[in-house]
N, C-alpha and C positions, 0 to 999 in steps of 0.2 A: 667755140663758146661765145654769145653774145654779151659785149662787154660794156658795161656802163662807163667806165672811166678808161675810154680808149687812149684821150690824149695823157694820161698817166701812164700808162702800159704802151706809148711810141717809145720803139728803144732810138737812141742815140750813138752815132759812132765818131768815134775825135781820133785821128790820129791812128785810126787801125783798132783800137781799142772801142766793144760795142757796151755803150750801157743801157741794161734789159728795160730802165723804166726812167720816170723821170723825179725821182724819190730820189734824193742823197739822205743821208744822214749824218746832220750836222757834228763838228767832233764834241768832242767830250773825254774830259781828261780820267786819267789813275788817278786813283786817290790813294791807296792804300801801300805805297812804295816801302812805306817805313817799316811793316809789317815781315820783311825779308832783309834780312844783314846788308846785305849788297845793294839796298834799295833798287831790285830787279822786279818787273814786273811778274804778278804770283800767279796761280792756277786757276784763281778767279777771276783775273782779268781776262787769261785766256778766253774764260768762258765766256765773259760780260761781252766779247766782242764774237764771240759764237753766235748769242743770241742776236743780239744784232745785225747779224747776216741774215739768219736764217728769220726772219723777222718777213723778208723780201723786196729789201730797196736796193737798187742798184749801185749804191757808195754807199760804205762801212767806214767813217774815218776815227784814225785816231788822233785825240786830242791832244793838246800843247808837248809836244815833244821838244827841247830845249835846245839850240845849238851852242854849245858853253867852248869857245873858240879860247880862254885861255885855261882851262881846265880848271879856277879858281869860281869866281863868284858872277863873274859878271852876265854871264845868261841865264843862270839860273830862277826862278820865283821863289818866294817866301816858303810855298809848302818845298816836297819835295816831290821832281817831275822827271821823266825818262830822258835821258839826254842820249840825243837821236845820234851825236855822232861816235858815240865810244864803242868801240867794238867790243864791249863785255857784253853789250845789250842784243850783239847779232843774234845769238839762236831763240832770244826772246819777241823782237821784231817777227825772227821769221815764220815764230809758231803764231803770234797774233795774226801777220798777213795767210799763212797757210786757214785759221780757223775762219778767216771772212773768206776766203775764197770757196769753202765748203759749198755755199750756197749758191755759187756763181758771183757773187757782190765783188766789184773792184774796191781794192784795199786803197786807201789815203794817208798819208799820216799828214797832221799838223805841223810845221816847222813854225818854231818860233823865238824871240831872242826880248826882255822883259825889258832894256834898256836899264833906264832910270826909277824904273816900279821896282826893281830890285833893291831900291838903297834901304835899307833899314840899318837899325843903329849898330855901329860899327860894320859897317858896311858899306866898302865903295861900289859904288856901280856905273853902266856907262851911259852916254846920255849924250843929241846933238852941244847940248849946252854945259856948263858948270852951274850946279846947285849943290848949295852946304842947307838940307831939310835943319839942318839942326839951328841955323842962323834965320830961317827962311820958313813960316811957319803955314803949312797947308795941310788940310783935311787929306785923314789916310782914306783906303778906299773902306767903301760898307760894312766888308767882313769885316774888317781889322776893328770897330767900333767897338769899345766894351759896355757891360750888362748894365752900368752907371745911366748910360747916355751922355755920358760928359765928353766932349772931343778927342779923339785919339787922334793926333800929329805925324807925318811921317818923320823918318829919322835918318842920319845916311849923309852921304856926300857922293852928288855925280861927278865922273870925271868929263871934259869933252871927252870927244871922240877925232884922236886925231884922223887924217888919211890914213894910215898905216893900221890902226884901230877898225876902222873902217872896213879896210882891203881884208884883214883877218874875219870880220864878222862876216863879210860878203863868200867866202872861201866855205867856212863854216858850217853858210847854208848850203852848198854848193857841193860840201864833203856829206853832210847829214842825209841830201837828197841821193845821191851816189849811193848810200850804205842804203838806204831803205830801198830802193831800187833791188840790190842785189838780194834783201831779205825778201824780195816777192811783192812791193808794194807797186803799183802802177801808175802811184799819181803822190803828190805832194801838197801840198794847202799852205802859202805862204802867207802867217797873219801878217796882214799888215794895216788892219783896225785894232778898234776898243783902247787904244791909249801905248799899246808897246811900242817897242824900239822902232819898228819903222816909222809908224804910224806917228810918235813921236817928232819924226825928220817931216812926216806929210804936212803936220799943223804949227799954224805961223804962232798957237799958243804958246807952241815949247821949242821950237823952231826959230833962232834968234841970229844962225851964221852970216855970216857975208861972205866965204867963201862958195864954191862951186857946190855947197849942198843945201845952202841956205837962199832965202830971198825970193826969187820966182817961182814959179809952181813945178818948172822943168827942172827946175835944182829940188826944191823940196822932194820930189819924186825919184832924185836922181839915186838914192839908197836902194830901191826897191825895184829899178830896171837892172842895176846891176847884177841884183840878186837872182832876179827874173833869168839871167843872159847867164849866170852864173851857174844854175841848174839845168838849163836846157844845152849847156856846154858840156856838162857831167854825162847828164843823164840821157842825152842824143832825142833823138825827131820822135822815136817810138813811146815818151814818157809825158803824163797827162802834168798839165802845171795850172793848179787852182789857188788865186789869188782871193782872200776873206778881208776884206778891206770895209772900213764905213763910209756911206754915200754921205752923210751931214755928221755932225758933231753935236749937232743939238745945243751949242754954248755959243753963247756971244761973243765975239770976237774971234770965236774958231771958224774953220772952212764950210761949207753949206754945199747945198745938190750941185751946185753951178758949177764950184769947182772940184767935185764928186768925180762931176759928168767930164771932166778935163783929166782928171787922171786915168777915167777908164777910155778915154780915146789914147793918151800914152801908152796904156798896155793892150791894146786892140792889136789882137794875133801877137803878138808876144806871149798872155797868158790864154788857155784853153777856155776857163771859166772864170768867169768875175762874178763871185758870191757876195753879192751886197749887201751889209748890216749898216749898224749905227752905232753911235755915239763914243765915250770918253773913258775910260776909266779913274784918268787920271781927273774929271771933275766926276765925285762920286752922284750926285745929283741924276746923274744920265742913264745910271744903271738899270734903273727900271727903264725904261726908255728903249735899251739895248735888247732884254727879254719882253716886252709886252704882258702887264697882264692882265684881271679884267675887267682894267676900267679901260681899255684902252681893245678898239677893235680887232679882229684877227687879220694877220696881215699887215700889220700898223704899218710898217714900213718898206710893205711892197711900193708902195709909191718912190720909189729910191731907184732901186730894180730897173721897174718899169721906163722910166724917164733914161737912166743911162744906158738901157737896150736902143733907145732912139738913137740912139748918137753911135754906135758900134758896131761894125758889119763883120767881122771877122770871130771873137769871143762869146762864146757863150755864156748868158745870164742869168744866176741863181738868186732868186729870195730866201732871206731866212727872216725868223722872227712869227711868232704867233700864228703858224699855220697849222689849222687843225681839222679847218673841216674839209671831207672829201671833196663836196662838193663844189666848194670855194675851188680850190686847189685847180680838179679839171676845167673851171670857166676860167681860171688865170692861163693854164698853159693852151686850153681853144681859143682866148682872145690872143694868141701870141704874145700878153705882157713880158714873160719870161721866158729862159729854155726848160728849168727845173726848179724845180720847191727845194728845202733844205728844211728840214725839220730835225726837233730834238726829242721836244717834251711830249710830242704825241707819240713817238715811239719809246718814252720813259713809261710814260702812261700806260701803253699796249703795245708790246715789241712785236705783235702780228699784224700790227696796224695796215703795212703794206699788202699782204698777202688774203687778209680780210675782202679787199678791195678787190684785189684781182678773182677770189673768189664768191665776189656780187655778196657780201655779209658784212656789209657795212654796219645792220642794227648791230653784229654782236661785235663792235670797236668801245674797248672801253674809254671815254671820252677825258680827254684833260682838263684838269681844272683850271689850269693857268692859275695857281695858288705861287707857283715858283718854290716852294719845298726845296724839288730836286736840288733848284740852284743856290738855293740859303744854304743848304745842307753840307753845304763845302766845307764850313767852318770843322765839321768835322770828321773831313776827307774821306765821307761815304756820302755815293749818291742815292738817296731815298727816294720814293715818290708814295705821297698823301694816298694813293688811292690803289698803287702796285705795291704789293709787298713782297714781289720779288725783285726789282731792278735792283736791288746789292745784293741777292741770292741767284747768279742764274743758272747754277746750278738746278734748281728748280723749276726752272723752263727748259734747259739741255738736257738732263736727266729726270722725267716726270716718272715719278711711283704711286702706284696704285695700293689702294689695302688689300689683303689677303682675305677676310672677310668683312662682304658686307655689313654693317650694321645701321639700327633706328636712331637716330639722334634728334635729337628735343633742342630748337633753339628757343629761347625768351626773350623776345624785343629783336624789334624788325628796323633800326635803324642803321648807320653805316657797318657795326661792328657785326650786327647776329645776318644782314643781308650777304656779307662778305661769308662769314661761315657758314651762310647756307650751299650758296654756288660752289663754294671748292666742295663739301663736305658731299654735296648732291654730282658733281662732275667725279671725285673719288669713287662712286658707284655705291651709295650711302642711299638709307632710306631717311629723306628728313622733312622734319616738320618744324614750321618756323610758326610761332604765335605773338602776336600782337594786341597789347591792351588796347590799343586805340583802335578806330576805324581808318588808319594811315599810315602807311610804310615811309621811312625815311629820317623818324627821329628827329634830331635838332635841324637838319637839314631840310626838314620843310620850309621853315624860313626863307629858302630859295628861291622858291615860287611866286614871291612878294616881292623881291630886290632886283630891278634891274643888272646891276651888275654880277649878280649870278648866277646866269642862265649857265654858264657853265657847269656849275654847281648841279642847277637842276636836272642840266642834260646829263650829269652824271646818276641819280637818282632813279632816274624816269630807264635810263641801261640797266641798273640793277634790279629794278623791279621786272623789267621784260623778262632780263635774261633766268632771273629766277622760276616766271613764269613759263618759261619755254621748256627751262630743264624740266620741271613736274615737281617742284618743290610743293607739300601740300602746306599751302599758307591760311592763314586762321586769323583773321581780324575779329578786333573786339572779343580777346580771349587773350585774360591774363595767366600764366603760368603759376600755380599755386603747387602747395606739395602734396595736395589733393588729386589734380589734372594729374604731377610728374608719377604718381603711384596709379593712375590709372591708365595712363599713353606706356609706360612702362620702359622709357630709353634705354639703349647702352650705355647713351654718349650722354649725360644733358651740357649745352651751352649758356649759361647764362648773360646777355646782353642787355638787361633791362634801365640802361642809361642814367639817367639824373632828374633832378629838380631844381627848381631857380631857389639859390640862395638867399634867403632873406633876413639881412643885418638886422637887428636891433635897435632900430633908428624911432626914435617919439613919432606915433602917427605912420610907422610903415604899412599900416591896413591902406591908407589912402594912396597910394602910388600900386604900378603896376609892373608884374615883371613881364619882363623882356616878349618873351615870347608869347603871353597874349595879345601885344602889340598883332604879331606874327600872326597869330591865327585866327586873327577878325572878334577877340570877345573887347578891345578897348575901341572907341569913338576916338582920334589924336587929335586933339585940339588942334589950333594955328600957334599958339605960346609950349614948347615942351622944353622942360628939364629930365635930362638923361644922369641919374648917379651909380657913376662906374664908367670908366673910361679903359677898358680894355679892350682887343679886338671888338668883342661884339657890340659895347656900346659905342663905341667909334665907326662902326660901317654903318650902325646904324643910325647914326647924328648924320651921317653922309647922304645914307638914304631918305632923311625924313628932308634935308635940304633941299634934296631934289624935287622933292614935292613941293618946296616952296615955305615950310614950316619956317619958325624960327628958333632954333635950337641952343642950349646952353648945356656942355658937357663936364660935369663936376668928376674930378676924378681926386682921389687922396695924395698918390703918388706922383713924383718926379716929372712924367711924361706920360700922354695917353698910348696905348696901343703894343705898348712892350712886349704883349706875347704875341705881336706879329712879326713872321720871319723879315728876313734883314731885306728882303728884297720887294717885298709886299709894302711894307709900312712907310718906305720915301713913296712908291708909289698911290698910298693912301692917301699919308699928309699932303700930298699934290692935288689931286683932286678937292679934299677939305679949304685949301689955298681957295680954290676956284670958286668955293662957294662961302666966301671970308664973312661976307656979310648977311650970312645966312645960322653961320652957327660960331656960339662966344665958346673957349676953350679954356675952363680954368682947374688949372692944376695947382697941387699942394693944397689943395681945398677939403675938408670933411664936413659931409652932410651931418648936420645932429637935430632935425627935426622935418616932419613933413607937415604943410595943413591943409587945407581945402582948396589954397590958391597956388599952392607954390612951396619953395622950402626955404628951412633955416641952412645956413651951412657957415661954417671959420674955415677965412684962412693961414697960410703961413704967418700971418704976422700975431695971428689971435684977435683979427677983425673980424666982427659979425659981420652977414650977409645974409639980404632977403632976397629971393628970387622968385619973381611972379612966372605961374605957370597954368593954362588950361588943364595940360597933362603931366605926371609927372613918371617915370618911365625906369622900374629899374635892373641894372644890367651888370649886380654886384656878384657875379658868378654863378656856377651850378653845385649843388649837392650832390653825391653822390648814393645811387639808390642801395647801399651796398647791405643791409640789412634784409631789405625785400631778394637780394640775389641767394645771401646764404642760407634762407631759408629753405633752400633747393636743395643745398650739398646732403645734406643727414637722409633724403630721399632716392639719391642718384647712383645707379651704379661708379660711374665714372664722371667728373664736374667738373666744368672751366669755368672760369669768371672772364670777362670781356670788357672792355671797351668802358664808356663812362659810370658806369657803375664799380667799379675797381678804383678809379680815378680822373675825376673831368680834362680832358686834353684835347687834342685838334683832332681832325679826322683823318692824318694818315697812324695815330697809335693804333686807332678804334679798327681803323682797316685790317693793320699790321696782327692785331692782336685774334679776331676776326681767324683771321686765315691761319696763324698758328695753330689757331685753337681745334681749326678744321683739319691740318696738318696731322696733328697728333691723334686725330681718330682709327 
């Protein structure tokens, strides 16, 4: 077969061991441990990592497995995580490695030890140094942030880490690798980035000993070869040893590429693969940084990768971080920058993502948004994705079911929610028809097309219009849904998606300002002076976007802090970008607008001081309405009736998706 992305499909062999492509797939933790008494891995994780195999990347790894060397507290994370070395978890390890190995994929598991991020209130943990958080006051990480915005503190007391302390961790790993070994796994992943315990001993931030593990860079390292020495003792010549370590820290006064590139010449042929990331956990700042998203290019941090492939003749070199496009991917491994890509969220996105490729069907890859969902979504130890509604179902990709009879289904509104129930409803073997009031598919999400930063976005759009178009979905622009059309089309099914409208306050003179999305769709002229009222996501990316034009923007928002309904991983990455352009756009919160005029607006603030704000444009982005009255006008007509997506309730676009695809589910 003549294949486009040959240097993706060169398999690799390490060690006796062949891998079929150059696709890993980055780990990714359980979440849902608590769920089962024994906090044992459940039948859905089984699955979750079935899918993932059979997806067709060449590594399946499983994410942060724990090595808790004294069976109390001190390896453990905050949530609750597989602890890789108890032998309660054998038969559970070795049904996950048996369900990656389905597909041919070499099994991984993550080993890892949390140190000092373990400490929370009453709770000691381990750590190169002694910290009392409770004496000692620093920013917890992002998740841990509550819905206030007001700082949430870590808590806890480290212990050092004596030698003996040490010896035990190092064993640990060493026992963990052994057991996974024996449960079927072929390789290991020693974290030793993003801020834990080794990673910890790597940076001279938290890194403070003067004996033989502290001080030079061959001491700071010296945790992490033992470990290395410690596994390949266990587990003999025949077993893969993949180190996940960060090339830079991204913080001042921490380690940078230079001496990145120094620790991956220490483990050069020691470890098999040096997977290269970035940054800190323990400064939370970095976090976006770590995941890329998309203000930030794909790849962000192949540059890391790349540069410590110079310096290494024996290890092989994995990027992760923001790799999504195919075609990126094969010019990195034809330029020889790296051995292998490491990807996550593009197979959260599309877990055929690999297999797409090798069968030259790249238009039908459903594209990532790089919104980071998936990875907000911890907080509630399920991994989602905005735009899959099945990555916590996979189920649903393992076991796909068909209906038993076809039927007509009616959808109303073509934006994220009725395009999603059109495809599965039309892939079920459904006759359907999707109708649109406007002449444009895509709903709120037109808005994309306009915003540089979200071409992702778009290229998500511009897939589900195709793929619609390919299956034979018959689509209907400029055709509203009435209960005239539904008594004439005559559905089984009908779906209502008819979405929203811009919310409009009450505010003196709100005729004179404009909402949001005629910005969007070319009916406003934007001055060079704009006032934005409403400081939520959308009026925030878009005081970002008008910056970048050059505009001078003032965002009035009532509450606390702008952007609150962006997820936790999004919104430092936001407010970074708005940093960059400080002198572009004024940001005042605890402010309410109470009048609009010809030039600009009235608005108080917290103190009950008036304010006048001169503006060309004035632009507003006080929420959407939802269309929910135009939708139920359907039900009384319908044999059978869903409601969808913003028109039920205005929310982001993985409910709209999620809802969507239910909705097409139950037909």
């Amino acid at each position: 077969m003549d294949r486009t992305y040959q240097h993706i499909f060169t398999p690799l062999t390490i060690r006796g061991i062949t891998l079929k492509n150059r696709i890993e797939i980055a780990p990714i933790s359980v979440f849902d441990l608590d769920t089962t008494p024994e906090r044992h891995p459940s039948e859905r994780d089984m699955q979750f990592f079935r899918m993932r195999a059979m997806g067709g990347a060449a590594v399946v790894t499983l994410g942060d497995c724990i090595v808790d060397p004294s069976g109390e507290d001190s390896g453990k994370l905050a949530s609750p995580k597989i602890l890789a070395g108890h032998e309660d978890n054998l038969p559970f390890l070795t049904r996950i490695a048996d369900e990656i190995h389905r597909y041919g994929a070499v099994a991984s598991i993550e080993l890892n030890h949390a140190g000092m991020l373990r400490a929370s209130a009453g709770v000691q943990a381990w750590g190169p140094d002694y910290i009392n958080f409770d004496e000692t006051k620093t920013i917890a990480p992002l998740s841990d942030q509550s819905a206030s915005d007001e700082p949430v503190y870590r808590k806890g007391e480290v212990l050092f880490m004596t030698e003996e302390m040490i010896e035990t961790v190092v064993d640990a790993f060493g026992r963990a690798a052994e057991q996974a070994k024996t449960c079927g796994f072929e390789m290991a992943m020693i974290h030793a980035g993003h801020g834990w315990l080794i990673h910890q001993f790597l940076s001279p931030l938290t890194n403070h000993r003067t004996d033989r593990f502290g001080g030079s860079l061959e001491n700071r390292a010296r945790l992490l070869l033992m470990i290395i020495d410690r596994i390949r003792q266990y587990c003999g010549e025949d077993f893969l040893i993949e180190v996940r370590f960060s090339g830079t820290e991204y913080v001042e006064g921490g380690y940078t590429l230079k001496e990145g590139v120094e620790f991956a010449k220490l483990m050069d042929g020691k470890a098999d693969l040096l997977h290269v990331s970035a940054c800190n956990f323990y400064f939370p700042e970095t976090e976006c940084l770590m995941v890329p998203g998309m203000f930030k290019e794909e790849g962000h941090n192949l540059y890391l990768a790349e540069e410590i492939k110079k310096h290494v003749k024996h290890s092989h070199v994995v990027s992760v971080g923001a790799h999504r496009d195919p075609k990126k991917i094969e010019d990195i491994l034809a330029a020889g920058k790296v051995d292998m890509i490491a990807v996550c969220r593009a197979v959260n996105a599309d877990p055929q993502f690999v297999n797409k490729l090798k069968r030259n069907q790249e238009e039908e890859i459903r594209p990532c948004l790089r919104c980071n969902a998936c990875i907000a979504n911890y907080q509630t130890r399920i991994t989602k994705c905005a735009i899959n509604p099945t990555l916590d179902r996979p189920e649903d990709e393992v076991f796909p079911f068909l209906p038993t009879t076809p039927k007509r289904v009616l959808i109303a509104g073509g934006g994220p929610a009725g395009l999603e129930a059109a495809i599965v409803a039309r892939d079920r073997g459904h006759e359907v028809i999707l109708c649109e009031k406007t002449g444009t598919l895509g709903g709120l999400l037109r808005y994309a097309r306009k915003v540089p930063f979200k071409r992702e976005t778009q290229q998500y759009v511009d897939y589900m219009i195709a793929k619609a178009v390919r299956m034979g979905v018959d689509i209907r622009l400029n055709t509203e849904v009435t209960p005239e059309l539904v008594k004439v089309i005559a559905p089984d099914f009908c779906i209502a998606a008819v979405g929203s409208k811009a919310l409009i306050p009450p505010i003196p003179g709100v005729e004179k300002a404009h909402p949001i999305m005629d910005m969007y769709d070319g009916k406003v002229q934007v001055g060079q002076k704009v006032v934005i009222v409403g400081g939520g996501l959308a009026g925030t990316e878009a005081a970002l976007e008008l910056a970048m034009q050059g505009k001078q923007v003032t965002l009035v928002e009532m509450g606390i802090d702008v952007a609150r309904d962006a997820n936790s991983i999004h919104k430092p990455a936001l407010m970074m970008e708005l940093k960059d352009h400080a002198e572009q756009v004024t940001i005042l919160c605890r402010t309410t607008c109470t009048g609009i005029h010809d030039h600009g607006i009235v608005c108080r603030d917290a103190d009950g001081k008036e304010l006048t704000l001169d503006a060309d444009t004035v632009i507003l982005a006080a929420g959407m309405a939802p269309l929910r009255a135009e939708a139920l006008a359907l039900e009384p007509v319908s044999s059978e009736f869903r409601m969808v997506g913003d028109c039920k309730r205005p929310r982001q676009i993985l409910e709209a998706v999620r809802e969507g695809y239910d909705a097409a589910m139950e037909v």
